[in-house]
Every structure is written in structure tokens, then in C-alpha cells.
C-alpha positions in Angstrom: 12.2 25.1 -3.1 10.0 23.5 0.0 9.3 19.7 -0.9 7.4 17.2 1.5 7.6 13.6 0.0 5.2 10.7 1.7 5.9 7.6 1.8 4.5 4.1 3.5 0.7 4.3 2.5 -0.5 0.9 1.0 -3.2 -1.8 1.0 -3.6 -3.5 4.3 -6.3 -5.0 6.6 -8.4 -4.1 9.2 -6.7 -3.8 12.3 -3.1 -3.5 11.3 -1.0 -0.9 11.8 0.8 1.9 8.9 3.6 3.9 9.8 3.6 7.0 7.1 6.6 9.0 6.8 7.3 12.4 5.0 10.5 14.2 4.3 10.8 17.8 4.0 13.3 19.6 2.3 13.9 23.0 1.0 14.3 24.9 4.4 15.0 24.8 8.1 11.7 23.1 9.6 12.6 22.6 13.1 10.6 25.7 14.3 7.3 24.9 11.9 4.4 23.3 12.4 3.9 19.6 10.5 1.1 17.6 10.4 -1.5 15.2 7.9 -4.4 15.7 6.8 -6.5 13.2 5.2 -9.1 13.2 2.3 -11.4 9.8 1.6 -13.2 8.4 -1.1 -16.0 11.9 -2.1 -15.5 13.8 1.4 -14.0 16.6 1.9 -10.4 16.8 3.5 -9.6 16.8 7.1 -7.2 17.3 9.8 -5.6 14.3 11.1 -2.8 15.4 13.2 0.2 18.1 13.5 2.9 18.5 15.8 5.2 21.8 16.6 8.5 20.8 15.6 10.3 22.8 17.5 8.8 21.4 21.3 6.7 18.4 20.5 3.3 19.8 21.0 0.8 18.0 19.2 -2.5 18.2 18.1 -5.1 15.1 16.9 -8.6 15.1 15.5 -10.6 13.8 18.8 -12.2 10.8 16.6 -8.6 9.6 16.3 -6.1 10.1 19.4 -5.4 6.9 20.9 -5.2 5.5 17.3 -3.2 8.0 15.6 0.7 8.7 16.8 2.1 12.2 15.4 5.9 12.4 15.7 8.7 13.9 14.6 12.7 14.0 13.8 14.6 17.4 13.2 17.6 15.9 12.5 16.1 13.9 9.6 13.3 16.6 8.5 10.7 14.0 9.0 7.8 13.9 10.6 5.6 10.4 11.0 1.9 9.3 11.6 1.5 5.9 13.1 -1.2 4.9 12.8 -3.0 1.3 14.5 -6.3 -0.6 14.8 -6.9 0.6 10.9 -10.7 0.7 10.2 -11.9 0.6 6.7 -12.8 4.6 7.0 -9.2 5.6 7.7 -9.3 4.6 3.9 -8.0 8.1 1.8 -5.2 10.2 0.4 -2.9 11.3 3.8 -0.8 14.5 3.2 2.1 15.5 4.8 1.9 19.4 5.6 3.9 22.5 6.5 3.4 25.9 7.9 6.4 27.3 6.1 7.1 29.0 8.7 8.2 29.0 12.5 5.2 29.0 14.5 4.4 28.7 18.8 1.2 27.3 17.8 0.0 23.8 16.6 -2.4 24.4 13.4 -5.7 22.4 12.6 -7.1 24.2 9.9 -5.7 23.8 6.2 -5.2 27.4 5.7 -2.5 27.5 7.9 -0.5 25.2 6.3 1.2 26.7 2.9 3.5 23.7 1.6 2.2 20.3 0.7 2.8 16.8 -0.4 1.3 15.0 -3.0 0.0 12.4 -0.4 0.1 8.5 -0.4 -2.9 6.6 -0.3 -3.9 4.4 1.9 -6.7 1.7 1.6 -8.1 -0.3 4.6 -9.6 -3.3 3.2 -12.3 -5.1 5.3 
């Protein structure tokens, strides 16, 4: 059974930096696509970032590249979202997500991605 486990959300303050982490289990993930998506306070949820496991390609939401830092390590089955200059609207529940399967492409819509975490909240406090 897939399984994608967050971890490293919290309370901090504007401007610092949060380094989220999520560990997949379950299956071979080195050929899927993994990203985060991200769902604040009464909005709807949205793409953050994703990145194809298998060569690096990523992919960011425009509003955040240069802020946001997608990564990943086979080896470990983890994939990670730095993430710096924190504003108090990066505020929201981040999930870790999977295609659950191998995949050439690098995802953005929710659809795509059938296996998820139960996300860790972060809160940006001004």
C-alpha cells in the first residue's frame, strides 16, 4: 500500500525559511512524478511544485519560483520543498503528492496525482 508521510510544517515567522519533507513508501517511485500542493485558510487547493523523479525536471507555480525549491532523493523515497522568504499567505495545509505511476511528464493539475499525504500545516505568522 502507497503511503506519503510529511513532515517539517510548523509555526514560524515572516521571512524564515521551512524545509518540508515527505516519504513515500509502498512502491518504486523513482520513475513518478512528486510534487505539493497547497490549500489555505477557505481557498481552494493549489499547485505548488512537482518534480520528475526519475530526471529532475521540475515544475513551480509562477507566483512562487525563486521562493520555492522542489527536490528530490530516490535512494531515500523523499522528495522536499524548501521553502524561504515565508509570507503570511504561504500560510495552509502542504501535501506531498504522487502520480502512482512512471510518467515523462511533470504534472500540475491534481488529477494527475492519485496517491496522497495527509499534509502538514504550516502557519506564517506576521
Amino acid at each position: 500500500q502507497v503511503q506519503l508521510v510529511e513532515s517539517g510544517g510548523g509555526l514560524v515567522q515572516v521571512g524564515d525559511s521551512l524545509r518540508l519533507s515527505c516519504v513515500a513508501s509502498g512502491r518504486t517511485f523513482s520513475r513518478d512524478a512528486m510534487g505539493w500542493f497547497r490549500q489555505a485558510p477557505g481557498k481552494e487547493r493549489e499547485f505548488v511544485a512537482a518534480i520528475n523523479c526519475r530526471d529532475g525536471q521540475t515544475a513551480y507555480v509562477a507566483s512562487l519560483k525563486g521562493r520555492f525549491s522542489i527536490s528530490r532523493d530516490n535512494a531515500e523515497n523523499t522528495v522536499y520543498l524548501q521553502m524561504s522568504s515565508l509570507k503570511p499567505e504561504d500560510t495552509g495545509v502542504y501535501y506531498c503528492v504522487d502520480t502512482g505511476f512512471a510518467t515523462v511528464r511533470v504534472p500540475t493539475a491534481a488529477n494527475e496525482y492519485h496517491n496522497w499525504g495527509p499534509g502538514t500545516q504550516v502557519i506564517v505568522s506576521s
